[in-house]
C-alpha positions in Angstrom: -140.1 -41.4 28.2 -137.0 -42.6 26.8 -135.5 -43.0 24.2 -134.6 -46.1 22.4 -131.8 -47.3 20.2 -134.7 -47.6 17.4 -135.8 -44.2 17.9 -135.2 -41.7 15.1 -132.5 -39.4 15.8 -133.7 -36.2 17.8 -133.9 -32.6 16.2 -130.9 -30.5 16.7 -128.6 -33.6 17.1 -125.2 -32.9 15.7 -124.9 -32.3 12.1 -123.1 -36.8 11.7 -125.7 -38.4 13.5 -127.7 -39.2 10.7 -129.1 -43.0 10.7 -126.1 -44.6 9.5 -124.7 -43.6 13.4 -127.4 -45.8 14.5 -125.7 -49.2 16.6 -126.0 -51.9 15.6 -128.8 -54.0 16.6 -128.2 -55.9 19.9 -131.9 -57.2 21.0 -132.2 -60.1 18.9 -128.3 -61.0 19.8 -129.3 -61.0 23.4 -132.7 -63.1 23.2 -131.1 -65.3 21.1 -128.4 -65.8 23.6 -130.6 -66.2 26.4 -132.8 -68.7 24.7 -130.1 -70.8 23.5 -129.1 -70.8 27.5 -132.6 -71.8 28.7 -132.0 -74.8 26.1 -128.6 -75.4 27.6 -129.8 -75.4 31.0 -133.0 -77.6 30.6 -131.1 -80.5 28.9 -128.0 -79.8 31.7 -131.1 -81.2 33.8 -132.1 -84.3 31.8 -128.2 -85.2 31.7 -127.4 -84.1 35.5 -130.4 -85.8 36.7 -129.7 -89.3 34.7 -125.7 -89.5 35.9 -127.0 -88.9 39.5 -130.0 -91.7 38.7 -127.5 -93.6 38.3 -126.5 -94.0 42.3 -130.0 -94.1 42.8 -133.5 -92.4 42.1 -133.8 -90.7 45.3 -131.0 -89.1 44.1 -131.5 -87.5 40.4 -133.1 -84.0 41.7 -130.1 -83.4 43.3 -127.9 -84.1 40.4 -130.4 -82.1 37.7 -130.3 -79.0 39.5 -126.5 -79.1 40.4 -126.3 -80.1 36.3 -128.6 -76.8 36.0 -126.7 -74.4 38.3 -123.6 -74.8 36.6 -124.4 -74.4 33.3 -126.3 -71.1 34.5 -123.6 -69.6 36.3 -120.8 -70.3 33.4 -123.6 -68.6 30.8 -124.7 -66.0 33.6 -121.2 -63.8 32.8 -121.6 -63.3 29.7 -125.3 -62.7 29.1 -125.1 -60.4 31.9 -122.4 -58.6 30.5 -124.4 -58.6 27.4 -127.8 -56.8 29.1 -125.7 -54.5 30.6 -124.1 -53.0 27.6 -127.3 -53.5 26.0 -128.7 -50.8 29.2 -126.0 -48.5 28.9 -126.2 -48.5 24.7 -129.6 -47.4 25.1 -128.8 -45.2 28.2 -125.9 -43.2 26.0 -128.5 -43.2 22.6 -131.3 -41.9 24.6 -128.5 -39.1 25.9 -127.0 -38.4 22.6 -124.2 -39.6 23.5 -124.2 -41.5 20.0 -120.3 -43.0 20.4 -120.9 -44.6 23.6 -124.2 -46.0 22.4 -122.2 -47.4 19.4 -119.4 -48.7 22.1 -121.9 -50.1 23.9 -124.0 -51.8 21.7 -120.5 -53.5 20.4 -119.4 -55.0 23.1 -123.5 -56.2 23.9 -123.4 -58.2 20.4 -119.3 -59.3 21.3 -121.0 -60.8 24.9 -123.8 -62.4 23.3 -122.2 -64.1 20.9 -120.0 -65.2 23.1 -122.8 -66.6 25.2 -124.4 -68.2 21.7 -120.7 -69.6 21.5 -120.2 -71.2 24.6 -123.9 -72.6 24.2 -123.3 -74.1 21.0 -120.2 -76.0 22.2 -122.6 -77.2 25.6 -125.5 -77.7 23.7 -124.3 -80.9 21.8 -121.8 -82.2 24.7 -125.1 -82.5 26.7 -127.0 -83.9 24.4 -124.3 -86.6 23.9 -124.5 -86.8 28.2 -128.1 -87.6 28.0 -128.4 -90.0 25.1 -125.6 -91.7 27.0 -127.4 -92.1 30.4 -131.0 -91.8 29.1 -133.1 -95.4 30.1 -130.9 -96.3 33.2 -127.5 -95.4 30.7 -128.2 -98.4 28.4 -126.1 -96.7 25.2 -123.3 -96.3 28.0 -123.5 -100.3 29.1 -123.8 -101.4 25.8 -120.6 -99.5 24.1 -118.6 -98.2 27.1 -118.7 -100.7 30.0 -115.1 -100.2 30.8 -114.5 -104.1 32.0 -114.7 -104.9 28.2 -112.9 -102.3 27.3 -110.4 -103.2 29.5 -110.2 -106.9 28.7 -109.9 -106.4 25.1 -107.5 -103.8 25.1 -104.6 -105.5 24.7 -105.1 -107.9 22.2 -107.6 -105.3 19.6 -104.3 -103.4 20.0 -102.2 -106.4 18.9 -104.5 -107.1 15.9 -104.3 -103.1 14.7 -101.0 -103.5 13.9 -102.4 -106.2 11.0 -104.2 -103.2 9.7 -101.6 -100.8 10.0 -98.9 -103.4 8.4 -101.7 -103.2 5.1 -102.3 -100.1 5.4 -98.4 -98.8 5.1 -97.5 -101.8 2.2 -100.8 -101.2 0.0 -100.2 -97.5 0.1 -96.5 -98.1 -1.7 -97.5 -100.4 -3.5 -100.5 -98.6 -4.8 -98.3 -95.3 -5.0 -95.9 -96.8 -7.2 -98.0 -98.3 -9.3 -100.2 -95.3 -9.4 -97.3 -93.6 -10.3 -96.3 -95.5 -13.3 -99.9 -94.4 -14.3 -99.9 -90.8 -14.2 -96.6 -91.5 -16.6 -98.5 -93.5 -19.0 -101.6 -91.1 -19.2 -99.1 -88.3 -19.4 -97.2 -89.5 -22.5 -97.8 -87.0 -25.3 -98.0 -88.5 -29.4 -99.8 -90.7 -31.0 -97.6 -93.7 -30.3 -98.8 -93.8 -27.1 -102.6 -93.6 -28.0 -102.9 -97.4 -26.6 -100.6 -96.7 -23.6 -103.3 -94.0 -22.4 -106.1 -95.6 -23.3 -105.0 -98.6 -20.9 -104.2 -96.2 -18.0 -107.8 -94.2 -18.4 -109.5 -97.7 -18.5 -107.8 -99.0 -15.4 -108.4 -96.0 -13.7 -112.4 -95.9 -14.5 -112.2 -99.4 -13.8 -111.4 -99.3 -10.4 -112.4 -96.2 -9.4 -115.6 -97.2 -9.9 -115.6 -100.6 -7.8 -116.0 -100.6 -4.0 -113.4 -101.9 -2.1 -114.7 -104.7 -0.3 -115.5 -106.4 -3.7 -111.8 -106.1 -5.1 -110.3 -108.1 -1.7 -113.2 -110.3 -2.0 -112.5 -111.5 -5.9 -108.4 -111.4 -5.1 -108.4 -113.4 -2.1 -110.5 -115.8 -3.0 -110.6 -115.8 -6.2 -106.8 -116.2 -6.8 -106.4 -119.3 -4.7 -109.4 -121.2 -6.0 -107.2 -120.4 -9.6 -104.5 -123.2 -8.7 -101.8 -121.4 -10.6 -98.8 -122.5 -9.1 -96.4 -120.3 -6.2 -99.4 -117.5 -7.1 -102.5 -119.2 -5.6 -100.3 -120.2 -2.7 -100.1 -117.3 -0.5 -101.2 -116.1 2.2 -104.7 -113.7 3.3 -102.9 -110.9 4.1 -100.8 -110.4 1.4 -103.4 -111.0 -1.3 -105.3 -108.3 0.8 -102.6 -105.8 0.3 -102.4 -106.6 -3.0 -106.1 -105.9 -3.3 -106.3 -102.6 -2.0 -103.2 -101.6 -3.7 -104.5 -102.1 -6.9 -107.6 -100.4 -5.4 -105.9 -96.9 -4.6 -103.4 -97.4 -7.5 -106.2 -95.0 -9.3 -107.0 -93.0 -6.6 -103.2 -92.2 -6.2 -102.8 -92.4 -10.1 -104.9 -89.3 -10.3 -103.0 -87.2 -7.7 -100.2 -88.1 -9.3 -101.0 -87.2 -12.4 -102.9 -83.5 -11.2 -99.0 -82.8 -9.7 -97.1 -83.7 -13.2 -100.0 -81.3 -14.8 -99.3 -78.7 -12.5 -95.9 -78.3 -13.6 -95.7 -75.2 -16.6 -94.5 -77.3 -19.5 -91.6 -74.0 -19.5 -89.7 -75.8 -17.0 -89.7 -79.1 -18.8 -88.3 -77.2 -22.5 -86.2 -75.2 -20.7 -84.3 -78.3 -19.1 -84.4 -80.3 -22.6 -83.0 -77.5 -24.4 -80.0 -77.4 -21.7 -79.8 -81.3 -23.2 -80.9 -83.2 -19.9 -82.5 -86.6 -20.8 -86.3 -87.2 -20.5 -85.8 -89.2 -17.5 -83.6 -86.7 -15.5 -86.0 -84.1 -16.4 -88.7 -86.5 -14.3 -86.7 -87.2 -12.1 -84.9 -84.2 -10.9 -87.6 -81.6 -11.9 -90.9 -82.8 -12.1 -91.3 -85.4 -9.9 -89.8 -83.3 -7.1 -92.2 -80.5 -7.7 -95.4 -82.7 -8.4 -94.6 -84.8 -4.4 -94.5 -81.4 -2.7 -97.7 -80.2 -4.2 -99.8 -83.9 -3.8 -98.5 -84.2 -0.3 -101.7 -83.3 1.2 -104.2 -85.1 -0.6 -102.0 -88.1 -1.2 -101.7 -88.2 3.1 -106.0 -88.1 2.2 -105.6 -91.4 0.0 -103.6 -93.0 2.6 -106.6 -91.9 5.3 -108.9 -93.6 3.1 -106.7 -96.7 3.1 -105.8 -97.1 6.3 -110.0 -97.0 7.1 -110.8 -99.9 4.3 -108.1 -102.1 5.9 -111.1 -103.0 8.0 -112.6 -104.7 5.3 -110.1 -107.7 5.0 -111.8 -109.2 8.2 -114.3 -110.4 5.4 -111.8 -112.9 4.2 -110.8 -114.5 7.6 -107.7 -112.0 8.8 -107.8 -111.3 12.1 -107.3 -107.4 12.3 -108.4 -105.2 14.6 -112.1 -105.3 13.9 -111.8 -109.1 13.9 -110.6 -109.5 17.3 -113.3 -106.6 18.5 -116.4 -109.2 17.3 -114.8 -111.7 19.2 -114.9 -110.2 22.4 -118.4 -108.8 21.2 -119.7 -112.3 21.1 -118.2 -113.4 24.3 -119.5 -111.1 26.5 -122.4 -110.2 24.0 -121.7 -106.6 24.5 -120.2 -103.8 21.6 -117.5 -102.0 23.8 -115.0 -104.0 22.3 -115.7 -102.4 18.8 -115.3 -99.0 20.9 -112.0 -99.9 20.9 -111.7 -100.0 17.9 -112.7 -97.1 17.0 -110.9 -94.8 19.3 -107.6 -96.6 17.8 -108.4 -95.6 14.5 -109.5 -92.1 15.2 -106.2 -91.7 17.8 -104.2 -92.8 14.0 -106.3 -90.9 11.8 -107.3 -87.3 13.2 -103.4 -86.4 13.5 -103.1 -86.9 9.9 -105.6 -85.2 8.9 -104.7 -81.8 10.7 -101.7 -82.8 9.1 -103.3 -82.9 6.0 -105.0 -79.7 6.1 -101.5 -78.0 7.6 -100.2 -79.3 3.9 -103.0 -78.3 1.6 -102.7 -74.5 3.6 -98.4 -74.7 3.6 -99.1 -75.3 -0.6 -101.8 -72.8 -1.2 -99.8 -70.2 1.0 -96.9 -70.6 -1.4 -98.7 -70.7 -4.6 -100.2 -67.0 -3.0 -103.6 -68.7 -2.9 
C-alpha cells in the first residue's frame, strides 16, 4: 500500500529526513478550498437564476446553471492544480523523494489558497447579486431603478456642491481656530493656568456633543436671539459656523499631538541662536507639526465633509435634501443612491490618500 504524507518516515531513509522534513500539510487546504467553491457555486445559482427570472420564469434554470458553470470553471484551475500537486506530493513522499514531496505539497497549499482567495472575493459579490434580485429584485427597484437615478442626477449633483462649499469653509475655519487651541493648551507657566484650562474645557466640551445638536442650537438658536447684524444671517453660514466650532477640537488635538511631537531640542536650540518665540512657531514648529498631522487632519476633514449632511435638519437644501425630494415624488429611495455614490466618489480618494500619508510619515520616522 502506499505511503502517505502522514506516514512516519521509512527505515533506512537518508540520515535528514527526520520529521521536521515532513510537508506541510495540504489536505485540509484543499477541502477547505473545495468547500468554499461548492458554497460559491450554490449561491452563483440563487443569483444566476434570479437575474434570468427576471426575463421570465421559464427562464431562471437556464440562468442558474450558466451562473453555476462559470463560477466552476474559474475555481476548477486552481483546485485542480491544487489535487494534483497534492497527488504528486504524496507520490514523491511515498517514493522518498522527500524534496519533491516538499515542492509539491508547496505549491498544493499556494493553489488552494488561491482558490480560498478567489472564493472569498465571489463569495460576497454573490451574495450582494442575490440579496439584489431575491423576491422578483425588489432591493434593486427600490434603490437602483435607474429612471430615478437618472432624473435626479443632475440637480442631487447641484445641491452636493452646498455640502462641499461647508465642508471646505468649516474645515478652515475649524483648523484655525483649532489651531489657536493647540497654542493655548501648549503654553508652559503658571500665567497661563487659566488660558489652558479654557482650551481643555472647550475641547471636552465639544468633543463630547454630537454634531447634529451643535447646528441645531446655532441656527436656530442664534436667530430666535435678535442680536442685531448676528441673528440676521443666513442657514448656511450659521451651519458652517456650527460645524466649525464642532471640529475646532477634533482639529485642536491633532494640532496639538504635532507641536508635542517636536523634541523641545529644536525649540532651545533656535532661542538660544536669539530667534523670537513667534518665528520659532512659525518657521520651525509649525512646519514640522503640518507634515506630521497631514494624514489624520485629511481624516477630520473626511469626518466633516460626511456631517455636512446634517444641515438638511435646518432647512438647507444640500445634497441629501434634494435626494428626499425626488424620494417623495416618485416614492422610491434611488435618489438617496445618489447620494451616496457622490459622497463615496469624494471620500474613498482621500482616504487612500490618507493612509498614503500616515505610511509616507511612519516610513520617515523609520517606523
Amino acid at each position: 500500500m502506499a505511503k502517505t504524507m502522514d506516514d512516519p518516515v521509512p527505515a533506512g531513509a537518508a540520515a535528514g529526513a527526520t520529521r521536521q522534513t515532513t510537508p506541510l500539510p495540504t489536505g485540509w487546504p484543499v477541502a477547505t478550498a473545495a468547500a468554499l467553491a461548492a458554497v460559491a457555486v450554490g449561491i452563483a445559482m440563487l443569483a444566476g437564476g434570479n437575474v434570468a427570472a427576471l426575463a421570465g420564469a421559464e427562464f431562471r434554470p437556464l440562468g442558474a446553471g450558466l451562473a453555476a458553470l462559470c463560477i466552476a470553471l474559474v475555481l476548477s484551475v486552481p483546485i485542480g492544480r491544487a489535487l494534483r500537486s497534492h497527488a504528486r506530493s504524496a507520490e514523491a513522499w511515498g517514493g522518498g523523494d522527500y524534496v519533491a514531496a516538499r515542492e509539491q505539497a508547496a505549491h498544493a497549499r499556494h493553489h488552494a489558497f488561491t482558490a480560498m482567495g478567489i472564493s472569498g472575493f465571489l463569495l460576497p459579490v454573490l451574495a450582494i447579486a442575490t440579496f439584489l434580485t431575491i423576491n422578483d429584485a425588489v432591493v434593486y427597484k427600490t434603490f437602483l431603478r435607474g429612471d430615478v437615478i437618472l432624473a435626479s442626477l443632475v440637480d442631487v449633483t447641484k445641491a452636493f456642491g452646498t455640502n462641499l462649499s461647508i465642508a471646505i469653509a468649516a474645515q478652515l475655519l475649524s483648523m484655525l481656530f483649532g489651531l489657536m487651541l493647540a497654542i493655548g493648551r501648549s503654553l508652559q507657566g503658571s500665567s497661563f493656568t487659566l488660558v489652558r484650562g479654557v482650551c481643555i474645557f472647550y475641547v471636552d466640551i465639544f468633543r463630547s456633543l454630537p454634531a447634529i445638536v451643535i447646528i441645531y442650537l446655532v441656527c436656530f438658536g442664534v436667530p430666535l436671539m435678535g442680536i442685531p447684524v448676528i441673528s440676521g444671517g443666513q442657514p448656511m453660514l450659521y451651519a458652517i459656523v456650527a460645524l466649525s466650532l464642532t471640529y475646532a477640537a477634533y482639529n485642536g488635538e491633532q494640532f496639538r499631538a504635532g507641536l508635542q511631537g517636536i523634541h523641545r531640542s529644536q525649540i532651545s536650540a533656535a532661542q538660544s541662536l536669539g530667534i523670537p518665540p513667534g518665528a520659532v512657531l512659525r518657521l520651525i514648529v509649525l512646519p514640522q507639526a503640518m507634515r506630521r498631522i497631514a494624514g489624520p487632519m485629511l481624516g477630520n476633514f473626511i469626518a466633516l465633509q460626511k456631517d455636512t449632511a446634517l444641515v438638511n435638519i435646518v432647512g438647507i437644501v444640500d445634497a441629501f435634501t434634494q435626494a428626499k425630494i425626488y424620494s417623495a415624488n416618485y416614492y422610491n429611495l434611488s435618489s438617496v443612491t445618489v447620494v451616496c455614490i457622490l459622497f463615496i466618489a469624494v471620500t474613498i480618494p482621500q482616504t487612500r490618500l490618507v493612509d498614503y500619508l500616515v505610511s509616507r510619515a511612519d516610513s520617515k520616522e523609520g517606523r
